[in-house]
CHARMM-style PDB file with segment names, atoms N, HN, CA, C and O in Angstrom:
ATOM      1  N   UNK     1     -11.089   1.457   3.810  1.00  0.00      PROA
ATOM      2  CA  UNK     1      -9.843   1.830   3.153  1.00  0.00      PROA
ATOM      3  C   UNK     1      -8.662   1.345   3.977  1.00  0.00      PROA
ATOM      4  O   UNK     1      -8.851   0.991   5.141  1.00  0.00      PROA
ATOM      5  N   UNK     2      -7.526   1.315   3.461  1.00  0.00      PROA
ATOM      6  HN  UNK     2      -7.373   1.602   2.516  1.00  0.00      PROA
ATOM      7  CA  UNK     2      -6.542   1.207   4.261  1.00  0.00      PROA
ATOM      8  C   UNK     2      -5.184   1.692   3.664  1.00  0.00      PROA
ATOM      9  O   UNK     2      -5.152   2.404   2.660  1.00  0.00      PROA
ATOM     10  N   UNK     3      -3.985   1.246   4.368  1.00  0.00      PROA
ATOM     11  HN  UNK     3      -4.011   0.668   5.183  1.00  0.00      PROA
ATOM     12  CA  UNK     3      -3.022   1.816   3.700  1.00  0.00      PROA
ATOM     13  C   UNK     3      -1.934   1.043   4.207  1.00  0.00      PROA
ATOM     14  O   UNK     3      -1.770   0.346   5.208  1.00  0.00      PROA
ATOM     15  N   UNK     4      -0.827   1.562   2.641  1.00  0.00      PROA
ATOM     16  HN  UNK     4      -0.960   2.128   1.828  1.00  0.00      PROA
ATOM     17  CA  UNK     4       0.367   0.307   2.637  1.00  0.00      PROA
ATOM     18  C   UNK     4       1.537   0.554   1.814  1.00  0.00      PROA
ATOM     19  O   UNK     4       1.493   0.889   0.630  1.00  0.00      PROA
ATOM     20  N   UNK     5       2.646   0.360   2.547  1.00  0.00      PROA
ATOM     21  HN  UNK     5       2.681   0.089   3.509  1.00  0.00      PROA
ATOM     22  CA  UNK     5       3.633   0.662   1.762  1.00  0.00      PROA
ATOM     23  C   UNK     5       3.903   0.395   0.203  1.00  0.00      PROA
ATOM     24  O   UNK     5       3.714  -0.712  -0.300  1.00  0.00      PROA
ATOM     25  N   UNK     6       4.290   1.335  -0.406  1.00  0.00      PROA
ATOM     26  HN  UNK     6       4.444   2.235   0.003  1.00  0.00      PROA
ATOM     27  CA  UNK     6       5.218   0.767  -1.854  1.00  0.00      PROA
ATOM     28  C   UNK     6       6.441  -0.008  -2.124  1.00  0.00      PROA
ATOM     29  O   UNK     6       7.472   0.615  -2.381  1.00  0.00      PROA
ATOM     30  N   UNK     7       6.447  -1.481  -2.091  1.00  0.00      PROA
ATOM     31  HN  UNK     7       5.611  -1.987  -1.882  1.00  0.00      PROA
ATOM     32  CA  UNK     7       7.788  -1.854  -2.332  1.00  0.00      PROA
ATOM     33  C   UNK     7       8.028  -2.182  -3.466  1.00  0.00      PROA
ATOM     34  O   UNK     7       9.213  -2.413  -3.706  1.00  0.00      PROA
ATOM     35  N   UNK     8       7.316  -2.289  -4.269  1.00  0.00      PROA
ATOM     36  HN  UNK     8       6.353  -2.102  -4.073  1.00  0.00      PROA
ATOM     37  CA  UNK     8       7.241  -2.474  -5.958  1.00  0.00      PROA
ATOM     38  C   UNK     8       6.791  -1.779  -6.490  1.00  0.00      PROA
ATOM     39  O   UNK     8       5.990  -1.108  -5.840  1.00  0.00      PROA
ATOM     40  N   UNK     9       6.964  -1.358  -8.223  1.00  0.00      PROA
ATOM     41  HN  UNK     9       7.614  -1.903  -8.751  1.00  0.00      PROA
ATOM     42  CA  UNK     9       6.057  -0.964  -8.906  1.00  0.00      PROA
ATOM     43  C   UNK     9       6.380  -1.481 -10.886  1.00  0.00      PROA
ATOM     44  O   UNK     9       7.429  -2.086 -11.105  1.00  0.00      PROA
ATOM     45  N   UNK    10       5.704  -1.266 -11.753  1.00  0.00      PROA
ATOM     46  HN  UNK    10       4.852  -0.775 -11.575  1.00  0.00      PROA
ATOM     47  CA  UNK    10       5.497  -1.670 -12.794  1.00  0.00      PROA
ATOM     48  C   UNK    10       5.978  -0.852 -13.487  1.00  0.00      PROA
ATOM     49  O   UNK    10       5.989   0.332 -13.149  1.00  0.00      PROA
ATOM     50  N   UNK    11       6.580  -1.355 -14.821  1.00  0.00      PROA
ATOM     51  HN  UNK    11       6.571  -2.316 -15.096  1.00  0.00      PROA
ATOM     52  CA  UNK    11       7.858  -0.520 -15.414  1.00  0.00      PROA
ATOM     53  C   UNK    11       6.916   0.932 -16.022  1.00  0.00      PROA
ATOM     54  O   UNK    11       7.355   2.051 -16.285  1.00  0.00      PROA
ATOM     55  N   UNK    12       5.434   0.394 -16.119  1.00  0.00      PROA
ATOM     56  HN  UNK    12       5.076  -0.516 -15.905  1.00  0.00      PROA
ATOM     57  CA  UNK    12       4.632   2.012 -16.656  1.00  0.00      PROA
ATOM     58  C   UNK    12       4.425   2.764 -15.322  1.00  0.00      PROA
ATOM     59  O   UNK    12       3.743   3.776 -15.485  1.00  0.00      PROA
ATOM     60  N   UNK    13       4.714   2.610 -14.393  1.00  0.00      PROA
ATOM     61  HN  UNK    13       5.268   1.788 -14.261  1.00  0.00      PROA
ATOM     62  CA  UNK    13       3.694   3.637 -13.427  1.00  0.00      PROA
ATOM     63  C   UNK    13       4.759   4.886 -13.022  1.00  0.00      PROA
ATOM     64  O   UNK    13       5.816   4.598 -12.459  1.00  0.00      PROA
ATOM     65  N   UNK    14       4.477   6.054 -13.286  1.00  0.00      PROA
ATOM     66  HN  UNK    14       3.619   6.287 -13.742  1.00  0.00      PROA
ATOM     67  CA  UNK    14       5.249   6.957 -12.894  1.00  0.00      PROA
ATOM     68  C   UNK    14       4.546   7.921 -12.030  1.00  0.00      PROA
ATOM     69  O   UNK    14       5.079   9.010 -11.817  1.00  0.00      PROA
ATOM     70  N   UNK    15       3.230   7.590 -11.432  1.00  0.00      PROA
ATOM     71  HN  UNK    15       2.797   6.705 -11.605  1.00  0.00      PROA
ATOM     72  CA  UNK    15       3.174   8.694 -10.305  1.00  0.00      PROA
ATOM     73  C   UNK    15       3.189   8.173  -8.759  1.00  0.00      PROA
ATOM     74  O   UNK    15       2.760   8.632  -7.700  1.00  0.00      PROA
ATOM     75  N   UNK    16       3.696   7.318  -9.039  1.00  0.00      PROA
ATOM     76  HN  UNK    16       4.044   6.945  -9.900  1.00  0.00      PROA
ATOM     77  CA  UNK    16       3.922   6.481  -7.344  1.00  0.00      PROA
ATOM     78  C   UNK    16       5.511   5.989  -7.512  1.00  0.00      PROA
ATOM     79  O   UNK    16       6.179   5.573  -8.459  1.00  0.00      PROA
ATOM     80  N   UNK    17       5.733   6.222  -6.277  1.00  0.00      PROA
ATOM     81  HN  UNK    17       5.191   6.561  -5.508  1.00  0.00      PROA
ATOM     82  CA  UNK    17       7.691   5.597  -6.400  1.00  0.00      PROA
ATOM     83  C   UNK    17       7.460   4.798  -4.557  1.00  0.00      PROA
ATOM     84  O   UNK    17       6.710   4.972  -3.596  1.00  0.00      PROA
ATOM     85  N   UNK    18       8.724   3.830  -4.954  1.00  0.00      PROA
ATOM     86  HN  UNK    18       9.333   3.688  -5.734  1.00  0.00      PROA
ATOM     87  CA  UNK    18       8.825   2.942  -4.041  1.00  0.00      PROA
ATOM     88  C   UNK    18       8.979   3.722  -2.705  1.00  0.00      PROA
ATOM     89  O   UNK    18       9.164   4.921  -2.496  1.00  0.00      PROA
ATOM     90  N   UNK    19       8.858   2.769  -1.953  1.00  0.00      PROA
ATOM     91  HN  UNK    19       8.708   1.795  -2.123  1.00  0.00      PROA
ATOM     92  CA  UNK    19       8.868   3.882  -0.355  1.00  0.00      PROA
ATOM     93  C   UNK    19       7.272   4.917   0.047  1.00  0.00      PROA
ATOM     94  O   UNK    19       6.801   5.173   1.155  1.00  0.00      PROA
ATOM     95  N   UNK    20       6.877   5.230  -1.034  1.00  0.00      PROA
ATOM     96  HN  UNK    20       7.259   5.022  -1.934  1.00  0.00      PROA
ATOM     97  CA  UNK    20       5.850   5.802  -1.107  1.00  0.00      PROA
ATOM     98  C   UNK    20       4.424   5.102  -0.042  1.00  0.00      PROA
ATOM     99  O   UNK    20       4.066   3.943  -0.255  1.00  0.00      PROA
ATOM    100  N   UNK    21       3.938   5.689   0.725  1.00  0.00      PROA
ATOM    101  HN  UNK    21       4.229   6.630   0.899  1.00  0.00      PROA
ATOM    102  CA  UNK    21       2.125   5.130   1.231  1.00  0.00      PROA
ATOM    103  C   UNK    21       1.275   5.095   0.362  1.00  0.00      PROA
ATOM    104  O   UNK    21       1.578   5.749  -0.636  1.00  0.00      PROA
ATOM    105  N   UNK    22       0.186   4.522   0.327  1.00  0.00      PROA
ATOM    106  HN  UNK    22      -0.060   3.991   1.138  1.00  0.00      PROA
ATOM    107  CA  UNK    22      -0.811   4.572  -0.615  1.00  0.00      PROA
ATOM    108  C   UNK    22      -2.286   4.052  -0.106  1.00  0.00      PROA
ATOM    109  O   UNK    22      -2.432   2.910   0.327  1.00  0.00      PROA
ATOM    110  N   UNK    23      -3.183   4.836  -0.183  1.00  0.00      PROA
ATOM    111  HN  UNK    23      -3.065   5.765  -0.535  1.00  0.00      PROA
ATOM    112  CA  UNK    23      -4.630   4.944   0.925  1.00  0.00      PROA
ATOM    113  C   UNK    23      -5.444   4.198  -0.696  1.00  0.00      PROA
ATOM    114  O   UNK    23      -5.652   4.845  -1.722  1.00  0.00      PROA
ATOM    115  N   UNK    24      -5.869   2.263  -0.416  1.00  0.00      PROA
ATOM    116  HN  UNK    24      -5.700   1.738   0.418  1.00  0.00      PROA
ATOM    117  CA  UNK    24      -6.027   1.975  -1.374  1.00  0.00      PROA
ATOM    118  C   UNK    24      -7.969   1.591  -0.694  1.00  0.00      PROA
ATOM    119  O   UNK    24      -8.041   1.695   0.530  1.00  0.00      PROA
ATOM    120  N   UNK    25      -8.959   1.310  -1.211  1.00  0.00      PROA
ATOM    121  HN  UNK    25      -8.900   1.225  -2.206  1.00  0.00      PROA
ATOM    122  CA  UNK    25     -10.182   1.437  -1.664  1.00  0.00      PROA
ATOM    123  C   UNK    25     -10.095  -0.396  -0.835  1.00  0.00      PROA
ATOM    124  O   UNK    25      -9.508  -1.342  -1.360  1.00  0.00      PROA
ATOM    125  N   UNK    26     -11.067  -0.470   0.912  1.00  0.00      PROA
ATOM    126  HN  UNK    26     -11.544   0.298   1.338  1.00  0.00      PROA
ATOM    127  CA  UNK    26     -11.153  -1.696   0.835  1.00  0.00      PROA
ATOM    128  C   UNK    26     -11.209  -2.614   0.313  1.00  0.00      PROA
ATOM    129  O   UNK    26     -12.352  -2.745  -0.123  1.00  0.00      PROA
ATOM    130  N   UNK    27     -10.764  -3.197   0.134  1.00  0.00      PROA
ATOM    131  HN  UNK    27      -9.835  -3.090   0.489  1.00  0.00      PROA
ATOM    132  CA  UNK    27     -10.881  -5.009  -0.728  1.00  0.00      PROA
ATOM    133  C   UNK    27     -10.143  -4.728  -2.100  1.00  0.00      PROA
ATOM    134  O   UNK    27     -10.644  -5.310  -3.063  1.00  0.00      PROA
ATOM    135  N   UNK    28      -9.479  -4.251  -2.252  1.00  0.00      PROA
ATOM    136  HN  UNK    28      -9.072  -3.779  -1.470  1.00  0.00      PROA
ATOM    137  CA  UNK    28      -9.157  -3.907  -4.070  1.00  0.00      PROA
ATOM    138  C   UNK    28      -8.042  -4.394  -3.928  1.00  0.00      PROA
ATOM    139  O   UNK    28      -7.259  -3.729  -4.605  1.00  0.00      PROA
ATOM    140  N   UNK    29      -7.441  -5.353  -3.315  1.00  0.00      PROA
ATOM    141  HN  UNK    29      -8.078  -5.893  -2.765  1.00  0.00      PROA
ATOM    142  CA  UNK    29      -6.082  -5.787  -3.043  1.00  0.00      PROA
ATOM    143  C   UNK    29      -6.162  -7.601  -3.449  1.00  0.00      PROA
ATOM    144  O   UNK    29      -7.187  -8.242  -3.217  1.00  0.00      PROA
ATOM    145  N   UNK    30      -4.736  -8.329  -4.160  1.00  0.00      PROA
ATOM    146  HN  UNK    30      -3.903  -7.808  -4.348  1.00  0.00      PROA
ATOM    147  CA  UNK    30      -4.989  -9.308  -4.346  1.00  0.00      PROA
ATOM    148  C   UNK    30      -4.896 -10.214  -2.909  1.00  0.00      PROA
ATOM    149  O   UNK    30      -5.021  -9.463  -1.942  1.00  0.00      PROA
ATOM    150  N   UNK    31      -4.708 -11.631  -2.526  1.00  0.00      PROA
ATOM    151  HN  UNK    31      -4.607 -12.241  -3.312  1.00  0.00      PROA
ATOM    152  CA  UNK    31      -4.520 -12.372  -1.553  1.00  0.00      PROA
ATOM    153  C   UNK    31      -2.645 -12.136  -1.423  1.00  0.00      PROA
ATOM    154  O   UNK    31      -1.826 -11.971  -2.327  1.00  0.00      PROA
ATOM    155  N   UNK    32      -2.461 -12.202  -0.008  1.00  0.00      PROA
ATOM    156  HN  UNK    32      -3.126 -12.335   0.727  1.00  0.00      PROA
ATOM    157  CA  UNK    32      -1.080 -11.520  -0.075  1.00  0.00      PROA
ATOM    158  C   UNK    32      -0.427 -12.654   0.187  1.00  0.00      PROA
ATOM    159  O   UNK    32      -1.069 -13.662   0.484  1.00  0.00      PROA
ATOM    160  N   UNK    33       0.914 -12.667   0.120  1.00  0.00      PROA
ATOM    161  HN  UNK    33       1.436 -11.849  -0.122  1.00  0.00      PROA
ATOM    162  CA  UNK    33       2.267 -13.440  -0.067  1.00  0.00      PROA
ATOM    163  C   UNK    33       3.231 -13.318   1.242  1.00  0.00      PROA
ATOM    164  O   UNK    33       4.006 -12.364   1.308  1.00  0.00      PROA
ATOM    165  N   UNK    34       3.189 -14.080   2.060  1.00  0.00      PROA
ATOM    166  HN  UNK    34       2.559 -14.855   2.006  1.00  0.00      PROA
ATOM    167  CA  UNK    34       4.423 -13.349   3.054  1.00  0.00      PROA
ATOM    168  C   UNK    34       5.785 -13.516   2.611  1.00  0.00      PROA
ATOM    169  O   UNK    34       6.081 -14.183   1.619  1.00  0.00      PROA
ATOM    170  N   UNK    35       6.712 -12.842   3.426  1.00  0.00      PROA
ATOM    171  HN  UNK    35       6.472 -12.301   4.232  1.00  0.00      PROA
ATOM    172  CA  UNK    35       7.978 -12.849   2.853  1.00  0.00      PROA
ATOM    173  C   UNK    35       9.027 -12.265   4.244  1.00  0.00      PROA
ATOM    174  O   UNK    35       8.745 -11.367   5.036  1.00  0.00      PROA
ATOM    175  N   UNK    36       9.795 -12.783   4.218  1.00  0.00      PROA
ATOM    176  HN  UNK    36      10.024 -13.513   3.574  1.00  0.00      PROA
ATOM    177  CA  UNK    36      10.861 -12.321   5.615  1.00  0.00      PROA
ATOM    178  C   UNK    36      11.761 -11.626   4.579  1.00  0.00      PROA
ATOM    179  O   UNK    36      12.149 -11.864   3.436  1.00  0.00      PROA
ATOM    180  N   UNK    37      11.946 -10.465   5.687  1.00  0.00      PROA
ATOM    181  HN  UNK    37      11.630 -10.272   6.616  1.00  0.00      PROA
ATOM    182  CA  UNK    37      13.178  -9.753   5.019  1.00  0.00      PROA
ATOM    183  C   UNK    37      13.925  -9.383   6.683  1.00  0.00      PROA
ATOM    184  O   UNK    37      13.464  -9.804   7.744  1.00  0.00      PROA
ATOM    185  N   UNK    38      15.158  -8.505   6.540  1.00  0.00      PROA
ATOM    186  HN  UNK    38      15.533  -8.164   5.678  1.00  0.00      PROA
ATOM    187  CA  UNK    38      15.623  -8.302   7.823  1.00  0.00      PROA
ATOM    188  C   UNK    38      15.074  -7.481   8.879  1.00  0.00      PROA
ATOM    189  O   UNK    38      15.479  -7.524  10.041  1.00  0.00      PROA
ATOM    190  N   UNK    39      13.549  -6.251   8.188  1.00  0.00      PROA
ATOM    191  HN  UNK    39      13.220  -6.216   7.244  1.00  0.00      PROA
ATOM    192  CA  UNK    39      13.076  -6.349   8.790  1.00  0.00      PROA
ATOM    193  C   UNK    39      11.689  -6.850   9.872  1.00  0.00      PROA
ATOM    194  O   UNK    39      10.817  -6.331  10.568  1.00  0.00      PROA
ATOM    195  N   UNK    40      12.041  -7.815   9.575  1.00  0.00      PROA
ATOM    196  HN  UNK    40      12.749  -8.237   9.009  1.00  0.00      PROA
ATOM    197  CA  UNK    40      10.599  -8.867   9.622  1.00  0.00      PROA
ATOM    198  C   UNK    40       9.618  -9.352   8.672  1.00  0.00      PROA
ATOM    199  O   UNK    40       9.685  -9.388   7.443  1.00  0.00      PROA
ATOM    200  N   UNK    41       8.596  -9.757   9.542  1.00  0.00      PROA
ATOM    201  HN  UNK    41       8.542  -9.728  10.541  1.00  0.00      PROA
ATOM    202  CA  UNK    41       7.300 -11.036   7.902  1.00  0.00      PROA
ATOM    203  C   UNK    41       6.507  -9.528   7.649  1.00  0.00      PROA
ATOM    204  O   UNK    41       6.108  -8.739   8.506  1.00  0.00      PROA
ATOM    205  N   UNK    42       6.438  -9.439   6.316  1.00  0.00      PROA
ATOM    206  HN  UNK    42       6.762 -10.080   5.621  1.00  0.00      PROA
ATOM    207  CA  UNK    42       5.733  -8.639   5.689  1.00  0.00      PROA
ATOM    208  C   UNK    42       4.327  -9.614   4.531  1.00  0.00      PROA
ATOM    209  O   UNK    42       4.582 -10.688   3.985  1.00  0.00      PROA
ATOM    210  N   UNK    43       3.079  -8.961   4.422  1.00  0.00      PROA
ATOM    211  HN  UNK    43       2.871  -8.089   4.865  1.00  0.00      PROA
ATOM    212  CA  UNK    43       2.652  -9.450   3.492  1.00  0.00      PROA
ATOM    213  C   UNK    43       2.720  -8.736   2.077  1.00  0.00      PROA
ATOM    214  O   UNK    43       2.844  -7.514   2.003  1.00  0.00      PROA
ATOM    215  N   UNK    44       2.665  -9.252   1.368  1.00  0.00      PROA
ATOM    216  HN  UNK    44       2.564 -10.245   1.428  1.00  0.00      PROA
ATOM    217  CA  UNK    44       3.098  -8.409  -0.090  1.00  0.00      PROA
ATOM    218  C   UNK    44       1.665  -8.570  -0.994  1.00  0.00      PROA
ATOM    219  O   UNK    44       1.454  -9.549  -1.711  1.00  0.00      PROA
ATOM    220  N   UNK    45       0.948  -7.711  -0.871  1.00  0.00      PROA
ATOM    221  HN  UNK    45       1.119  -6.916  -0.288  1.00  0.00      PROA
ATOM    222  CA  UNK    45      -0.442  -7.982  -2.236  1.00  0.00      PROA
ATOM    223  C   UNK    45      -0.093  -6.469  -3.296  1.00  0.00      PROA
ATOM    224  O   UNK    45       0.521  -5.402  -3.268  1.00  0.00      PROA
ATOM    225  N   UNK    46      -1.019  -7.342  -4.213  1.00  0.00      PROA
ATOM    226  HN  UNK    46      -1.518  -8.208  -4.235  1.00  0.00      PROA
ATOM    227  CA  UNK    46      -0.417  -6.341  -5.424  1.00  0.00      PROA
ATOM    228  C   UNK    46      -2.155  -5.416  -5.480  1.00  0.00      PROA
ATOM    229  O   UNK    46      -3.287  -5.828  -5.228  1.00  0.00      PROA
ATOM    230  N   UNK    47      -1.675  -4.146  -5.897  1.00  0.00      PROA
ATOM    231  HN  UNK    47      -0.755  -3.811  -6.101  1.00  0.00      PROA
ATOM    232  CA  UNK    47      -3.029  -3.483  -6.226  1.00  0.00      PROA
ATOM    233  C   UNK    47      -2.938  -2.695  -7.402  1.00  0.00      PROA
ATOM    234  O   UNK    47      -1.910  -2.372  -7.996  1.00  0.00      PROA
ATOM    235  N   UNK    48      -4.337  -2.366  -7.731  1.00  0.00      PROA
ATOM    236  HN  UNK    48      -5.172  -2.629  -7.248  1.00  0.00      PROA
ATOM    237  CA  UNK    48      -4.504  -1.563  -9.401  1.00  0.00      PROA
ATOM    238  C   UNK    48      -4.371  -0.470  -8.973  1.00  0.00      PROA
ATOM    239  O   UNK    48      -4.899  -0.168  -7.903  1.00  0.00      PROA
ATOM    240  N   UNK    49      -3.600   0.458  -9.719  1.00  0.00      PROA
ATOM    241  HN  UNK    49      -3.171   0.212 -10.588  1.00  0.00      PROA
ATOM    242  CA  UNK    49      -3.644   1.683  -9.611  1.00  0.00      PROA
ATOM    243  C   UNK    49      -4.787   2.758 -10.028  1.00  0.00      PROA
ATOM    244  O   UNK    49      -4.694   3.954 -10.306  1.00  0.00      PROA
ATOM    245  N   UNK    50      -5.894   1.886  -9.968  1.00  0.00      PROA
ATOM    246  HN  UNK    50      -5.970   0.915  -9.742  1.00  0.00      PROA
ATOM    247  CA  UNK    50      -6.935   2.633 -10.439  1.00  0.00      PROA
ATOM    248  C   UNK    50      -7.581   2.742  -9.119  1.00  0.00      PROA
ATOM    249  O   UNK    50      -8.540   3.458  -8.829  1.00  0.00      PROA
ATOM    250  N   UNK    51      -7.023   2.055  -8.471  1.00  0.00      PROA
ATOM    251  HN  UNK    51      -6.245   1.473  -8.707  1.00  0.00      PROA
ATOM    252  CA  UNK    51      -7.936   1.640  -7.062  1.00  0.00      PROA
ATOM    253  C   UNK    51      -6.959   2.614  -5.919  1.00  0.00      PROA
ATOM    254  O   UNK    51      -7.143   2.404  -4.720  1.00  0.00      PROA
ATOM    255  N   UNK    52      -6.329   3.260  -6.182  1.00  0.00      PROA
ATOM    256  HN  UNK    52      -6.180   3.431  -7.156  1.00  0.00      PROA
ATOM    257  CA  UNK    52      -5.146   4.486  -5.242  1.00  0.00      PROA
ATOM    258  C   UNK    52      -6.262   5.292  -5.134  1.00  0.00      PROA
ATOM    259  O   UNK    52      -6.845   5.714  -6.133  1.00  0.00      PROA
ATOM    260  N   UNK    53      -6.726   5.626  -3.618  1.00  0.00      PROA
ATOM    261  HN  UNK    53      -6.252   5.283  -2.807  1.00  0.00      PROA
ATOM    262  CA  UNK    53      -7.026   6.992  -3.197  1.00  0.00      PROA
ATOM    263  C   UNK    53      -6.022   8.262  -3.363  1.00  0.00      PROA
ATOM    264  O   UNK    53      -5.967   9.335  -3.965  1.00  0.00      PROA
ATOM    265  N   UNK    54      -5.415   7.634  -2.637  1.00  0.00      PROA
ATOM    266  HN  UNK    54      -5.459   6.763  -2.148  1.00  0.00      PROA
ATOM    267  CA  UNK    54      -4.216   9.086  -1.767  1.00  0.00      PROA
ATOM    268  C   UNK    54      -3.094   8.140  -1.368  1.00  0.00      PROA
ATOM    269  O   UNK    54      -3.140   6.936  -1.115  1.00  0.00      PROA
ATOM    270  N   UNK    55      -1.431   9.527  -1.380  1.00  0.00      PROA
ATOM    271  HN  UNK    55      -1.393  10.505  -1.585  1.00  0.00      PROA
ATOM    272  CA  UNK    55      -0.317   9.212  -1.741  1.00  0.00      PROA
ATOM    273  C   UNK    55       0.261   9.952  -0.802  1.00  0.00      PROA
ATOM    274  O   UNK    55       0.134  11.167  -0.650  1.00  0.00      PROA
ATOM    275  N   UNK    56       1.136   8.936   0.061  1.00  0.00      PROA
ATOM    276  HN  UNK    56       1.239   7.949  -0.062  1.00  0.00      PROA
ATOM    277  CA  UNK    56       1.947   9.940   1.129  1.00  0.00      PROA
ATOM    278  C   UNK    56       3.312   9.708   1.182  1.00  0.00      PROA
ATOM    279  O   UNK    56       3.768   8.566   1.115  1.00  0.00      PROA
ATOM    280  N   UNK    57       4.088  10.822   1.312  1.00  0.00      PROA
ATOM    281  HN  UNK    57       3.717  11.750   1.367  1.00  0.00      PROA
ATOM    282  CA  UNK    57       5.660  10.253   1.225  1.00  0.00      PROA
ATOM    283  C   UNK    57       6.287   9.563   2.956  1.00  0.00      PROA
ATOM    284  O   UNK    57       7.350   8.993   3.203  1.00  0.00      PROA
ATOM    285  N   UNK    58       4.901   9.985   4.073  1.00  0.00      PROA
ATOM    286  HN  UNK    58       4.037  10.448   3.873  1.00  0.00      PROA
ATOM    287  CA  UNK    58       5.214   9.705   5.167  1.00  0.00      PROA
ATOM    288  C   UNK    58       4.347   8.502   5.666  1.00  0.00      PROA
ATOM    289  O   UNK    58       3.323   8.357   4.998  1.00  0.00      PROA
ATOM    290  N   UNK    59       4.540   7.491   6.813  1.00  0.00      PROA
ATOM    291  HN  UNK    59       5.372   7.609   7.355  1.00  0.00      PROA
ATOM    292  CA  UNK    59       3.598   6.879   7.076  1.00  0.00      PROA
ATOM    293  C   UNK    59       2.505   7.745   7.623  1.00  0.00      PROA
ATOM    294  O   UNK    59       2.547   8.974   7.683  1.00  0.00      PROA
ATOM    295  N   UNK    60       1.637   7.065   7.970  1.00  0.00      PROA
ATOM    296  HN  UNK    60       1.603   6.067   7.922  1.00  0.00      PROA
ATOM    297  CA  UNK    60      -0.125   7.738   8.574  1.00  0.00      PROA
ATOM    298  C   UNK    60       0.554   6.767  10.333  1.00  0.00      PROA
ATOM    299  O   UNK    60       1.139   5.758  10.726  1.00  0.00      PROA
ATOM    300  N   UNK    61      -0.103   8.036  10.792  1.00  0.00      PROA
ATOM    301  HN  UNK    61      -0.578   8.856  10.472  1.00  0.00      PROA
ATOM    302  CA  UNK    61      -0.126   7.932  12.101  1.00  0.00      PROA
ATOM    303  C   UNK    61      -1.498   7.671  12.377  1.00  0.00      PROA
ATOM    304  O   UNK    61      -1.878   6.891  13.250  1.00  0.00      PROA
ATOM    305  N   UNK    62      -2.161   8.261  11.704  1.00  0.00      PROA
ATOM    306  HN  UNK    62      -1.852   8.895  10.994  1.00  0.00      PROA
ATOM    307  CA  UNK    62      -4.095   8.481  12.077  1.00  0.00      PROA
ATOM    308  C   UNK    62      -4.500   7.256  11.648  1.00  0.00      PROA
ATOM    309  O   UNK    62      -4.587   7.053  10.437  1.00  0.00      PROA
ATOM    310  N   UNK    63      -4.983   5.697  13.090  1.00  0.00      PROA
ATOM    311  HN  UNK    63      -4.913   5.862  14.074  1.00  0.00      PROA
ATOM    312  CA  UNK    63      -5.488   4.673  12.242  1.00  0.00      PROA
ATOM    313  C   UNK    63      -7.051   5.105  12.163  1.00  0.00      PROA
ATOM    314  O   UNK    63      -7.725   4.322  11.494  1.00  0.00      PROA
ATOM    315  N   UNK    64      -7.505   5.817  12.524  1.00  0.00      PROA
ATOM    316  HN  UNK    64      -6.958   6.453  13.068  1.00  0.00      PROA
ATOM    317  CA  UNK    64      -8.960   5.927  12.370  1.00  0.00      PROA
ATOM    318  C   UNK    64      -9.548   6.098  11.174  1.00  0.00      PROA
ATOM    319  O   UNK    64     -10.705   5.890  10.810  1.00  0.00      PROA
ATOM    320  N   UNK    65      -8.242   6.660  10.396  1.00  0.00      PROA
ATOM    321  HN  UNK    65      -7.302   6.830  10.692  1.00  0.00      PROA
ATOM    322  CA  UNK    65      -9.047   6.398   8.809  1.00  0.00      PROA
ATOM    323  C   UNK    65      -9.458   4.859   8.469  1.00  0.00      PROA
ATOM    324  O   UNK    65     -10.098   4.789   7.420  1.00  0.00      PROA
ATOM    325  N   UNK    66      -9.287   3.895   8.968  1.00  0.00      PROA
ATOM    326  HN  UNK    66      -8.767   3.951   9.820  1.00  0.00      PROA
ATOM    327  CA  UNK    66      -9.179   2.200   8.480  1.00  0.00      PROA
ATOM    328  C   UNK    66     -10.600   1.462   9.406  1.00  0.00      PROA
ATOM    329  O   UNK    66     -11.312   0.463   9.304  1.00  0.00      PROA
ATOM    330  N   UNK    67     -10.477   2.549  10.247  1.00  0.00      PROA
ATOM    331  HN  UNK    67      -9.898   3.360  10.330  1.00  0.00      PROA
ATOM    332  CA  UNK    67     -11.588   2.393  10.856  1.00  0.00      PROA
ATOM    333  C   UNK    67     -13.593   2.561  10.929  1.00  0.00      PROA
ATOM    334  O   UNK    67     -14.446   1.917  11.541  1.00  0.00      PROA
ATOM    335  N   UNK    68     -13.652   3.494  10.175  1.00  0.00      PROA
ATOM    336  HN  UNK    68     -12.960   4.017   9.678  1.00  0.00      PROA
ATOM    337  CA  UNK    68     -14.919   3.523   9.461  1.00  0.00      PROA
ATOM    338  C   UNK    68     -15.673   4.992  10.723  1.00  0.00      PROA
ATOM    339  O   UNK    68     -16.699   5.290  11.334  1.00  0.00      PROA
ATOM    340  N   UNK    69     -14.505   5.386  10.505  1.00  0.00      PROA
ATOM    341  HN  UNK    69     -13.672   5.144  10.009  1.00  0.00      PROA
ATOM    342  CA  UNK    69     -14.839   6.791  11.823  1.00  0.00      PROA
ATOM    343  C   UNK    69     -14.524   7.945  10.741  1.00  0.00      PROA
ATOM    344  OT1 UNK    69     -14.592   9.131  11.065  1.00  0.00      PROA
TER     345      UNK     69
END
């Protein structure tokens, strides 16, 4: 699993808002896009919302979830 900010979303989705974390299901992510913004290279992949575990309004401090612990 892993997890990743919201900087987009699709004019139907109303239970996720931008800014939002999102704990998405290994590999369920497309090939990502980099992009500079002011605060640095970000990659940008898009994911299904069918594929959302869990929703945080804060980042995750705990990487051991990504870890297989």
């Amino acid at each position: 699993i892993c997890w990743g900010r919201v900087y987009a979303i699709g004019p139907k989705q109303k239970d996720i808002k931008i800014g939002q974390y999102v704990c998405v299901s290994h590999g369920r992510w497309t090939r990502g896009v980099l992009i500079e913004d002011p605060e640095g290279e970000k990659t940008i992949r898009r994911i299904d919302t069918n594929d959302i575990l869990l929703v945080s309004d804060n980042p995750i401090q705990d990487e051991s979830i990504g870890r297989g612990l």
